[in-house]
C-alpha angles and dihedrals in degrees: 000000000000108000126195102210134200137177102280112216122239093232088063102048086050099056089044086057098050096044093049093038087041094069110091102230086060102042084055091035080056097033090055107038100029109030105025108022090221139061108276107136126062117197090249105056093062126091131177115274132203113269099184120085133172117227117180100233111229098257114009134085131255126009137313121220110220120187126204110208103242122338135174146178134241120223133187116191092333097317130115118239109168139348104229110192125188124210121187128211131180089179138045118264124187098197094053095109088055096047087052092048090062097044087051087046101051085046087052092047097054079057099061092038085055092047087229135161103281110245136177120278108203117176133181143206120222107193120194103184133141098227127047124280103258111155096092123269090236158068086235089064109048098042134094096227119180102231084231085071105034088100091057095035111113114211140197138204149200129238088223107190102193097202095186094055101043120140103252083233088068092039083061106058088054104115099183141073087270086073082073095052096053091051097059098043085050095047088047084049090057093259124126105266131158099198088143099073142135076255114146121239124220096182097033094156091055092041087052105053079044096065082037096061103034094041096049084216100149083198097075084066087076085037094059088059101050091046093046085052086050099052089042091062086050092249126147116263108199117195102247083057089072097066094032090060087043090051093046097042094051115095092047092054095054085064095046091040089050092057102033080056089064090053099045101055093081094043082057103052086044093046088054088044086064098034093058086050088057091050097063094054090046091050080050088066089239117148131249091256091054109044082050084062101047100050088034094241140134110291083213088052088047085049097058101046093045080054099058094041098058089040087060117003092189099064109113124244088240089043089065094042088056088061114048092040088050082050100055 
């Protein structure tokens, strides 16, 4: 079909990842096939875990917030097994070892402060490019070692899951929704995919705000109502339903979308005027609670927008705007 594109905003393609990947038949459905290769997580043993650490930054005053993407624990009669964490990357990044490190070490850490029962972290990186990962999957490879200490030298590496290159073999045994993700990555990387099926969804709403945000189609946002109407009536969303509505639905949302755009554009400007306020407090090393305070806003809005911004400094204020804007 037809599709009428824009730049989709980073802020929107992380929050369609954490809400798929957030329900808990998907994050098994990934855990089993993807990061363990056997059944070892039922649905019922998992339960939200926090996402949000503190780390001290080597010269600088105050605290730094780091977010992991979706994590969750698994439980067995009440008792805690392992703590499985999911990043996602649509880019290469060659300190990602290092950043999960540090996500593995401040769930470690809680541990000891608990003075719990010690139990595995296992973390993965689900990585959505279009090119292949390439900047190396460990500490050993990033890192200038004197051959004189590479046989002291502890490293430390990365469980990298590459979805648009999955073998359509893996893709098979996904159960989930998810299977219909990594199709259609696989089928946009030149592989044989069949992510536009009669396939029933069971998270039609998520899947939906996923295609929304990777495929860049803006007329997925009329989609997302009329789905969210369907499942709400208890009726069955296939997932070729999601781009016939859009097709059908697409001339009519070039005219509200032309006229929403005009009304937007001051929402926007007011909405960067607040964010670089936020900034600066941020740059000032001040909390999330605090800034809140301070500018009289929403600790949970202030959140959000110091997220973003450690996750990737050189956003711009109106960039971020853009998004969440683009998002109400």
């Amino acid at each position: 079909m037809a599709e009428e594109k824009a730049t989709v905003p980073r802020l929107q393609k992380d929050r369609a990842e954490k809400k798929l990947e957030g329900c808990r038949d998907v994050f098994a459905d990934i855990s089993n096939v993807l990061i363990f290769e056997k059944p070892l997580i039922q649905e019922d043993q998992l339960r939200d875990g926090p996402t949000e650490t503190l780390y001290k930054a080597d010269g600088k005053a105050g605290y730094r917030e780091q977010r992991r993407d979706v994590a969750k624990y698994v439980e067995n009669m009440g008792i805690q097994m392992m703590f499985v964490g999911m990043e996602n990357q649509s880019k290469t990044d060659r300190d990602m070892a290092i950043r999960v490190m540090g996500y593995d070490y401040a769930s470690y850490r809680s541990q000891m402060d608990a003075g719990a029962q010690r139990y595995p972290v296992i973390t993965a990186v689900l990585y959505f490019g279009d090119q292949e990962w390439d900047v190396g999957t460990s500490l050993k490879e990033i890192v200038d070692i004197p051959e004189e200490l590479a046989h002291k030298f502890a490293d430390y590496r990365i469980n990298l899951i590459d979805v648009p290159r999955l073998p359509k073999s893996v893709r098979a045994k996904l159960t989930s929704d998810f299977r219909v993700i990594a199709d259609y990555f696989a089928e946009k990387s030149g592989a044989e995919g069949q992510w536009c099926s009669e396939r029933t969804l069971k998270h039609p709403v998520e899947v939906t705000d996923f295609f929304r945000a990777f495929t860049g189609d803006k007329r997925f946002n009329e989609t997302m109502e009329v789905v969210a109407e369907m499942e709400k009536e208890g009726r069955d969303v296939r997932v070729c339903d999601l781009f016939d509505k859009a097709e059908a639905h697409g001339r009519r949302e070039g005219r509200v979308e032309g006229h929403a755009e005009g009304r937007a554009e001051g929402r926007v400007e007011e909405r960067a005027r607040m964010i670089s306020a936020m900034r600066r407090k941020w740059d000032k090393q001040l909390s999330a609670a605090d800034a809140a305070e301070a500018l009289e806003l929403d600790e949970a809005e202030v959140r959000e927008i110091y997220d973003l911004i450690e996750r990737d400094p050189g956003l711009s204020d109106l960039e971020i705007a853009k998004a969440l804007v683009q998002k109400e």
